[in-house]
N, C-alpha and C positions, 0 to 999 in steps of 0.2 A: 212633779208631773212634767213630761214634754211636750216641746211647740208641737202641735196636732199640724198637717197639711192644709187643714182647713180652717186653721187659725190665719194662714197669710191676709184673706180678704178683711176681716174684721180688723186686727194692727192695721192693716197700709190703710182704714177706712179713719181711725181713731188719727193715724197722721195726717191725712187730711182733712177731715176735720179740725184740728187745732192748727194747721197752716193758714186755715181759712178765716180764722178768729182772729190771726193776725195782718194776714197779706188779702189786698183786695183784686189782683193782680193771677186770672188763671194762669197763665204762663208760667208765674215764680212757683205759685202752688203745684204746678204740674212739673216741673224742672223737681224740686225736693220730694213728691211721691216718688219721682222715677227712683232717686238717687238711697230713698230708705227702702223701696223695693230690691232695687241693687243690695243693698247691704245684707237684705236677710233672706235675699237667694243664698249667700254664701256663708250664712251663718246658722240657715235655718234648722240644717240638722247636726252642728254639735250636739253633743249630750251634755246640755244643760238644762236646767227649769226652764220653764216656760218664760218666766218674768225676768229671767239676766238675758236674755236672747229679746223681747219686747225692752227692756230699761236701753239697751245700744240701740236700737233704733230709736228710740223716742228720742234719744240725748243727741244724735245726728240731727234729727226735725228740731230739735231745740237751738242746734248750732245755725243749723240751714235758716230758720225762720227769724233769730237774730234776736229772740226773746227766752228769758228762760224761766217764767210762768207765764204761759198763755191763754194757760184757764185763772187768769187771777180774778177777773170780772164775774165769771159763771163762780169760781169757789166764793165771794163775797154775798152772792146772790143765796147760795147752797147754805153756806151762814145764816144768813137772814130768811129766809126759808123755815128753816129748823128750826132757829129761835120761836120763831110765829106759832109753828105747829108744835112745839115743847110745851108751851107756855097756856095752849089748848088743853092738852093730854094730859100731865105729869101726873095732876092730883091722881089716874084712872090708872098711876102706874107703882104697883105698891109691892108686889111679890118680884122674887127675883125673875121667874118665865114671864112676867109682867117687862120684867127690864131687858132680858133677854131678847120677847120679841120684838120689842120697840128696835134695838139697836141694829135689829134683822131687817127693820123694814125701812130704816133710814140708810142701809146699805144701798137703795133703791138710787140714791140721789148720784147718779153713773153717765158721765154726756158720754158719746161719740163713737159708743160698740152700733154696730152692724143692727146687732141683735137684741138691742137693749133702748126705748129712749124714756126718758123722765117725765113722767106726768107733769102736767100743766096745775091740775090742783090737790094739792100732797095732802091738805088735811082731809076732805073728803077717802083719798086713799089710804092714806093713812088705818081711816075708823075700819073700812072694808078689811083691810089688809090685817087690821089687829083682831077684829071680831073672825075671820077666818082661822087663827091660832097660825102654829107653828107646823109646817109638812114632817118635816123630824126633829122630833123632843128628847133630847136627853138632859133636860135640864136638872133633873131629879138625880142621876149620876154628876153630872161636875160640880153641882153643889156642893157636897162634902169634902171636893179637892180645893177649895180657894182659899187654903190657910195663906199659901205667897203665890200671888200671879202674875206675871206677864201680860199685857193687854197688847197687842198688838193693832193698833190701830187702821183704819182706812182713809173713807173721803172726809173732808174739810165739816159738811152740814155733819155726817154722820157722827160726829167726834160728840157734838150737843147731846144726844142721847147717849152716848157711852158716858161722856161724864155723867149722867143719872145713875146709870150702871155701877161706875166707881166709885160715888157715892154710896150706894146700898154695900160695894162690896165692902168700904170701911167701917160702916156701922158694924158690920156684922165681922169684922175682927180680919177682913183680909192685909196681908198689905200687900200693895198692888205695884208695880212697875209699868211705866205708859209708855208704848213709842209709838214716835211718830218716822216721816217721811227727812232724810238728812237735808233732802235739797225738793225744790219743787219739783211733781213731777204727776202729770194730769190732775183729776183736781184734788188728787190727794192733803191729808193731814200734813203741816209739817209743826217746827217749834211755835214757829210766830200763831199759828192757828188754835196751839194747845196754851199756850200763854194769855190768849185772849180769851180764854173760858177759865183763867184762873187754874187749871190744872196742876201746874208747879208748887199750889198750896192745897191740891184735895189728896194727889197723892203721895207716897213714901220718894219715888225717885221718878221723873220725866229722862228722857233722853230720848234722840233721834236714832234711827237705825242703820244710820251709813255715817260717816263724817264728812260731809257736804257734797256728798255724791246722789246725784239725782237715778235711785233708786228700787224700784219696784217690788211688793213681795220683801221677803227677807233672805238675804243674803249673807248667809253666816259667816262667809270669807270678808265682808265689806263691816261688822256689826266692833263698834266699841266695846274695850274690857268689860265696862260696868254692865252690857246689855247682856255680854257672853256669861258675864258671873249671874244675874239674874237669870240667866236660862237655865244655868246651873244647878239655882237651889230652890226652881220653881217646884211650884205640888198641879199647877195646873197652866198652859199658857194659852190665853182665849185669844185666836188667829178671827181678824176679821176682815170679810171680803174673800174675792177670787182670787185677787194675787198671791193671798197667805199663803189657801190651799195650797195653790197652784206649786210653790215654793217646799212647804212643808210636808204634802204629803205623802212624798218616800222618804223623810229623813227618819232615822229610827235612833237616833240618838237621843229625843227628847221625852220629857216627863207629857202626862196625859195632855192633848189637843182639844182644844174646845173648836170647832170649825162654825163660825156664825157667819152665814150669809144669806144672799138673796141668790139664785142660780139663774143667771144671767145666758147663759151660751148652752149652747150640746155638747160639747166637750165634757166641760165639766158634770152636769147632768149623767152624761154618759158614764164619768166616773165616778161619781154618787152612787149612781142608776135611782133616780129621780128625776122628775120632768121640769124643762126650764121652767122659771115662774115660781118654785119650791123656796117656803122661807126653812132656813136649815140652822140647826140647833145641834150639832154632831160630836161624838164625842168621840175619840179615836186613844188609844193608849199602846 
């Protein structure tokens, strides 16, 4: 998918937002908006994803702002968060569309879009958002593809419920491949986040999806042997979040997509054709 025109306000929003988490100083925050604005006037309409064209600007804000996780505070909290609200729900979470929507709805956990902000109390949201089901279900389709999968990871809180997920997919005989994030990068998944949920011992193989390259989305020029051989001999690879899409959904080189998310912007929506706010369960082949 590519950068949209009306994707600029929302990035340059997300960068100043995480300038702001670190610099108390408008000027310094207002010198590096200008400077990643600058960058993707002139970059904004190569033909590439959406998410290699956002990952360069972020990595500019990253250099500019002299930190390279600056959501580390809100990803701890996004942690803890999740844990709290897991540990509510789980027993409630027993079927796989059971697991599925949970993991849709913890996509939720998202700072600094325009268009997007994080409720203040996630288990109350949570119950709404699960008793409301999924907007589109294909759950009953990618079930029979999860003999080998790719899990394609997102945010840091989000990762707590997919481990549920990759739990049921072992029981049930999948073996699964996890990535995460190579390098930080918004408050995304990375190793250190999968390692602390014990990950490296629930699945067959962990690996990051860049080699300490901060990121976005998946980048199949940027993605290690093991991750590219595991794309290779997947039967199903479940993309989670907007960046995935955003990333995978003109490549056609791949085995079936499981597309889990929360639809966050119009764009996307637009590509969907589902309305923002939509928990999404998609299957694509």
């Amino acid at each position: 998918m590519r950068f949209y025109p009306g994707c600029t306000d929302c990035l340059i929003s997300r960068v100043e937002y995480e300038s702001r988490l670190c610099i108390d100083d408008p000027a310094h925050v207002a010198e590096i908006v200008g400077a990643c604005r600058d960058l993707l006037r002139r970059i904004a309409t190569v033909p590439l994803p959406a998410p290699v064209i956002a990952s360069q600007v972020h990595r500019l804000a990253y250099r500019l702002i002299g930190d390279d996780d600056p959501y580390r505070s809100l990803k701890k909290e996004n942690y803890t968060v999740a844990l709290a609200v897991c540990r509510v729900v789980r027993d409630n979470l027993v079927t796989f569309r059971d697991l599925v929507l949970a993991s849709v709805i913890a996509n939720t956990l998202d700072y600094g879009s325009m268009a997007h902000s994080v409720t203040e109390n996630f288990v109350e949201f949570f119950g709404d958002e699960f008793a409301a089901g999924l907007t589109v279900d294909d759950t009953d389709a990618m079930k029979p593809l999860t003999s080998r999968v790719v899990y394609l990871a997102d945010n840091c809180g989000e990762i707590v419920f997919d481990s549920l997920f990759v739990d049921h997919l072992k029981k049930s005989g999948s073996h699964v491949t996890f990535a995460v994030r190579g390098a930080p990068i918004l408050n995304d998944a990375t190793l250190e986040d999968a390692l602390a949920l014990g990950l490296d011992r629930r699945v067959d193989l962990l690996t990051p999806t860049t080699e300490g390259v901060a990121e976005l989305g998946l980048n199949r020029d940027l993605i290690p042997a093991v991750l590219a051989d595991a794309l290779d001999r997947a039967t199903l690879v479940i993309a989670k979040g907007m960046a995935n899409y955003e990333s995978l959904s003109e490549d056609r080189d791949l085995p079936a997509v499981a597309y889990l998310m929360s639809v966050k912007c119009g764009p996307i929506g637009a590509d969907v054709g589902i309305p923002v706010g939509s928990r999404v369960a998609l299957l694509r082949d």
